[in-house]
N, C-alpha and C positions, 0 to 999 in steps of 0.2 A: 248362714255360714259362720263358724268360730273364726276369731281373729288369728290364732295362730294357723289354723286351713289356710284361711284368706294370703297371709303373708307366705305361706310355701308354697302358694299356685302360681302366685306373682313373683315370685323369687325363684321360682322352679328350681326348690328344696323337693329333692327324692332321699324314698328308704334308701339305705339306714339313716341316713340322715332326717329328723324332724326340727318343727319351731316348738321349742319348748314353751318357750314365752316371751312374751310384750313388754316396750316400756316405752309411752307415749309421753313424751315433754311435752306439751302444748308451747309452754314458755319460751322454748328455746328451738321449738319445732323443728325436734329431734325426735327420730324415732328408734329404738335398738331391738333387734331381733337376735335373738340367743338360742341356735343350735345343739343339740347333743344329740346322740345315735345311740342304736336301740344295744341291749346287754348282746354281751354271751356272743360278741363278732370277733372274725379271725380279720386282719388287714394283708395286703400285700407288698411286701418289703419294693421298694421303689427303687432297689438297684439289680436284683433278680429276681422281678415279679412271683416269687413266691409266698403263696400264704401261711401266714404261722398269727401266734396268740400276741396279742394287745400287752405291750409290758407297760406301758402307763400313759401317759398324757404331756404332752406337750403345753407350756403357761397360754394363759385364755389371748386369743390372737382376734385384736378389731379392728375390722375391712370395711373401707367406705364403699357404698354402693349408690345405683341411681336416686334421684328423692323418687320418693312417693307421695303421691296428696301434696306435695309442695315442702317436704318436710326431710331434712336430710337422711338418712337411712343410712345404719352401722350393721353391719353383722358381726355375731360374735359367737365363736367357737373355741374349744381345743381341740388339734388337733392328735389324733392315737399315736403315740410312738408304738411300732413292730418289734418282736425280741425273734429277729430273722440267723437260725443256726449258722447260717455263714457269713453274713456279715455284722451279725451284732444287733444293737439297741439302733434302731433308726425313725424320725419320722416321714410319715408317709406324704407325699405331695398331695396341694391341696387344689381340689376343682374350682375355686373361685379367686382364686388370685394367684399371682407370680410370687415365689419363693421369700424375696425380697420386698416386696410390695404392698402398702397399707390402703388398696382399693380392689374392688373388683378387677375381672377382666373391661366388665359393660361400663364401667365408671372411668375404668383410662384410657378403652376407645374415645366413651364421648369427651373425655379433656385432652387426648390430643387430638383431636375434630376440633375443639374453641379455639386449642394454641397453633394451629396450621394457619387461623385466620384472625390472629392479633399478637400480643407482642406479650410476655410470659407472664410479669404482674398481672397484667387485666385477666391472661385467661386462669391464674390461680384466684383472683377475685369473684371472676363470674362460678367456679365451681367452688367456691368458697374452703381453699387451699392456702396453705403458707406458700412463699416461696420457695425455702428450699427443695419443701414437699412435690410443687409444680416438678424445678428445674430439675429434680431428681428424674422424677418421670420421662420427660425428654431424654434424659441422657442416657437412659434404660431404654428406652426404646430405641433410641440412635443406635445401641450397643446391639438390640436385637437385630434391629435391621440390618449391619455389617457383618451381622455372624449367618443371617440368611442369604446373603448377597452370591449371585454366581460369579465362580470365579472365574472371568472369561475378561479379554481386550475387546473394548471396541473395534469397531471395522472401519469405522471413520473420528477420527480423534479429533477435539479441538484443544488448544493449549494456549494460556494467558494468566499475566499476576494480578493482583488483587491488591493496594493500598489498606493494607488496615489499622496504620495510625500514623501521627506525624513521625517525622524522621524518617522515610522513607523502608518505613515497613511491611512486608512484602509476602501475600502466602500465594503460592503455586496452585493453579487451581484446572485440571484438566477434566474435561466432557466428554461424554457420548453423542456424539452430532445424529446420530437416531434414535436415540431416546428418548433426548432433551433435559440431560441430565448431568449432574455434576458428579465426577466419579470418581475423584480424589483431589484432596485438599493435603498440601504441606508447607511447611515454614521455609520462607526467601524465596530467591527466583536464578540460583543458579541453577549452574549445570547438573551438580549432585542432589539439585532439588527434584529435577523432574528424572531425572535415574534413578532415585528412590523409587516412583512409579514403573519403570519399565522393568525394575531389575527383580519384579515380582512375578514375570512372565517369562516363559521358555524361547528360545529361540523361535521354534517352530510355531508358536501364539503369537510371538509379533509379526510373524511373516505374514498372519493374517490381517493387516491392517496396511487401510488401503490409500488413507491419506492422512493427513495430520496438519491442521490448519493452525497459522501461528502468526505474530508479528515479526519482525527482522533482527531479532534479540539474540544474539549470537550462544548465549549459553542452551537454549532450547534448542537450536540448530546442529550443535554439537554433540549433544546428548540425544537426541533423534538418532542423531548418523550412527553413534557406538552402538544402538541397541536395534534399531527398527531393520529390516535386511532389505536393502534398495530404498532408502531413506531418500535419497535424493532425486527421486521420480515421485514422490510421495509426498512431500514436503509443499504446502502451498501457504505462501504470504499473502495475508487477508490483505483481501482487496482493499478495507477500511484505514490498514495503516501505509498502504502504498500508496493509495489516494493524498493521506493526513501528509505526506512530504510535499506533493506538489501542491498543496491548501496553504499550507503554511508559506511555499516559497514565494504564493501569490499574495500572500500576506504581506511576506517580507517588500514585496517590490513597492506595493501601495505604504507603507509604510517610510517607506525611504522617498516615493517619489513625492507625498504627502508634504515630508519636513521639507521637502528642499523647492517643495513650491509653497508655502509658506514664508518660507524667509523672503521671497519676492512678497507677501503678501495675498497672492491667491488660494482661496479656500476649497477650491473644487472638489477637492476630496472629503472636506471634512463629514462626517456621518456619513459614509457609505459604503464601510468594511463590512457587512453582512450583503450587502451589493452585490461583492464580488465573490463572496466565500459560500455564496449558495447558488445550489443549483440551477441551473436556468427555467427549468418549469417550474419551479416550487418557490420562484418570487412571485410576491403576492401582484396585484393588480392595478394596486396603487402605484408601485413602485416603477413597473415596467414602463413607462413613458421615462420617468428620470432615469432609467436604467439604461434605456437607448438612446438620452442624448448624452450620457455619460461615454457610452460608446463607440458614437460618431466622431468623440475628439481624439486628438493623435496623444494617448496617454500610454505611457512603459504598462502600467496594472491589466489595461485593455487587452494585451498581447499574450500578458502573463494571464491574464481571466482565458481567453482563446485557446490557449496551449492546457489549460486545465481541464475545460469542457471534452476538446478534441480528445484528451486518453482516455475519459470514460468509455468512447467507443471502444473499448480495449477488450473490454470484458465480456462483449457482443460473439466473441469470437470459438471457436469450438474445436479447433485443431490447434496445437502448440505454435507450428509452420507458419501459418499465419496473423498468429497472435504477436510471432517471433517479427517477423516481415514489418508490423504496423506498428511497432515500439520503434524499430529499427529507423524508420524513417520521422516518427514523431520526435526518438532523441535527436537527429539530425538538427531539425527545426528548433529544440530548446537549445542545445550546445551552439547555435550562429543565432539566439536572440540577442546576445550580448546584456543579459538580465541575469547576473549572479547569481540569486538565488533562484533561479529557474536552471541553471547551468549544474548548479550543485545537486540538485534534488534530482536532476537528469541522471546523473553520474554516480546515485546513492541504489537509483533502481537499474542500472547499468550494470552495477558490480552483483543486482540481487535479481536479475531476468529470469537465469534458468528455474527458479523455484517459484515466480510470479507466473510465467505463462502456465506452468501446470495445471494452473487454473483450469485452463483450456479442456482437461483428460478430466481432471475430477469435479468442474461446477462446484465447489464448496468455498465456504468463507466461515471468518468466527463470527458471522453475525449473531449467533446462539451465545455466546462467550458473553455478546457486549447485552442480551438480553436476559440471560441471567445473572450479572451481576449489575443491570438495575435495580433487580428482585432484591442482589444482598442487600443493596445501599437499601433500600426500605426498610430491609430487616433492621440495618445496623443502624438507621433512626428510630426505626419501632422501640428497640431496645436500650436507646438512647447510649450507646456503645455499649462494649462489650469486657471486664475485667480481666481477662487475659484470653492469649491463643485457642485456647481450646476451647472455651464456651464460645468462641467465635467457629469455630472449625464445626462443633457440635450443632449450631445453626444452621450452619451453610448445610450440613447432611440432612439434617430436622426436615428444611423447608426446601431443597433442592436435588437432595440425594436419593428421589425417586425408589428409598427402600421400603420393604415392607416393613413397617413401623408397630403396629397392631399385637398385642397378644394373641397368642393360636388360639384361634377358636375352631375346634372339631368338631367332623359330624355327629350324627346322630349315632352311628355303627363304630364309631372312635369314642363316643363318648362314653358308650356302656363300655367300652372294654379298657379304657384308660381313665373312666372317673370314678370317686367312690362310689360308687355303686357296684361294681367288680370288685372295687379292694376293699369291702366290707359286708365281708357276707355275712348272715344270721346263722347263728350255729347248727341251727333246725333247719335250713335250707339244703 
């Protein structure tokens, strides 16, 4: 078999299109394969697929492709400009790569395959790419992926900010809670930050959304209520940060009662804030004997550890009514501990109950929230941070945004009728 055969069976180069010829670098184990198509063809103008004559040639265009034999592989072609009656001098789109693009289709699938699973230098390294060249690619593809994207609301929302540098810098980042996806990202975390998200849907779109799970941050709650219709039956406070009030307030006791038994001199407390501030099954084994005679003594933190454990029973519960009933009587017993911070935190989820028990109707939490963005934090060390907003934003869709990422590849019945092979017929055909 000829070597230019050999590279069009493997390249699956079709008439009109051939390999004209080879150029093998051993040295630099490069290979360039060099395209031209056969005389005397009409092309197909690319904006009213009609055919008309060949008014010249577009300058010679080099497309990285897979290696072969281990050897990087360029392809090089010009492409035909069309001299189309109604719209003029045009070139014709090209079957192996995207308009803008200095690789194949098969060559930016498999790089973004490496960069889905490391951080952008190394996968411009392992496919032996610049950087900008990489990060280009991503953000073409990000771009494709948002222009394919349906345009629909979630039916179950989750909503949470994102930390992305010091000073208290802050992007908006809302999910799809069944798809497991991140489905808009914007800058701060007010109110007009996540109405930028809603104000892209109709009324009658948001009515389709059935819960919308969030922390107690008053700009997100606000902004719910102007757009979502019955927001306030919808609206649930993750469990995680209603919990993190009374965690902390049992912090705060051991803390306090800590120093002030101290200054007597008694150590009893010392090392054993993770003691209190974890779960009861999920202390280890070692610990559970210290953990029971710490228990047995008449300590304020004990009361305050009791009063913690007791609300997780909270979330056991499946009717509002009764979710309502067992808050009801657990704030009784914080509000007469005479333990401040357990009185406070009482009084935090007192003024924020009706949107905690809903819990009860819709089962949801941002537990999804706080598991993708451990994902970012990876990213954002993968990348050893990020030079501004939007190559961070551009991430979070890359590696979270559950789009179609991928240049179109068509079938077989698409292919003949939308690649050159249609739009370059032989004049004798």
């Amino acid at each position: 078999m000829k070597t230019t055969k050999f590279f069009a069976e493997i390249l699956g180069i079709k008439l009109p299109w051939y390999v004209a010829r080879i150029n093998v670098d051993h040295g630099q184990k490069r290979v360039d394969v060099y395209l031209e198509h056969e005389p005397d063809i009409q092309a197909r103008c690319p904006t009213c697929s009609e055919f008309s004559s060949v008014y010249d040639h577009a300058p010679e265009r080099e497309i990285r492709h897979l290696d072969v034999c281990h050897m990087a592989t360029y392809i090089h072609l010009r492409l035909p400009r069309v001299n189309c009656r109604t719209h003029g001098v045009l070139r014709i789109k090209s079957e192996f790569g995207d308009e803008h693009s200095t690789m194949t289709h098969e060559f930016e699938r498999r790089f973004l395959d490496v960069a889905k699973v490391c951080d952008t230098q190394s996968a411009a390294d392992l496919c032996g790419l610049k950087w900008d060249s990489a990060w280009g690619t991503i953000e073409r593809a990000v771009e494709r992926g948002l222009s394919r994207k349906v345009h629909r609301v979630p039916e179950r929302i989750g909503v949470d900010e994102k930390s992305i540098a010091k000073g208290h810098v802050y992007e908006t980042l809302v999910y799809d809670q069944d798809r497991g996806t991140v489905d808009y990202v914007c800058d701060g975390r007010g109110q007009d930050s996540l109405e930028s998200y809603f104000s892209q849907f109709e009324k009658d779109e948001l009515s389709g959304v059935k819960s919308v799970a969030m922390d107690m941050w008053d700009p997100f709650i606000a902004a719910t209520k102007a757009y979502v219709p019955d927001a306030g039956r919808k609206i649930v406070f993750d469990r995680y940060h209603v919990m993190k009030y009374v965690v902390d307030a049992v912090d705060t006791v051991r803390k306090d009662e800590h120093r002030a038994m101290m200054k007597e001199g008694v150590e009893t407390l010392k090392g054993t804030k993770y003691l209190w501030l974890t779960s009861e099954e999920n202390l280890p084994e070692e610990a559970k004997k210290e953990f029971e005679s710490l228990r047995s003594q008449k300590l304020k933190v004990a009361r305050a550890w009791a009063m913690k454990e007791h609300i997780r029973s909270m979330w056991d519960y499946h009717y509002e009514g009764c979710m309502r009933k067992f808050f009801d009587r657990w704030y009784y017993w914080a509000t007469h501990s005479r333990l401040e911070p357990m009185i406070k935190a009482a009084g935090t989820l007192k003024r924020h109950i009706d949107n905690i028990v809903t819990y009860a109707r819709h089962q949801t939490t941002n537990a999804l929230a706080e598991s993708l963005n451990s994902n970012i934090e990876k990213i954002k060390r993968m990348a050893c941070g990020f030079r501004n907003k939007s190559h961070y934003r551009i991430a979070i869709y890359f590696h979270c945004g559950g789009l179609s990422l991928y240049p179109q590849r068509t079938t077989k019945e698409s292919l003949r009728r939308r690649s050159l092979q249609p739009q370059l017929v032989g004049a004798t055909h």
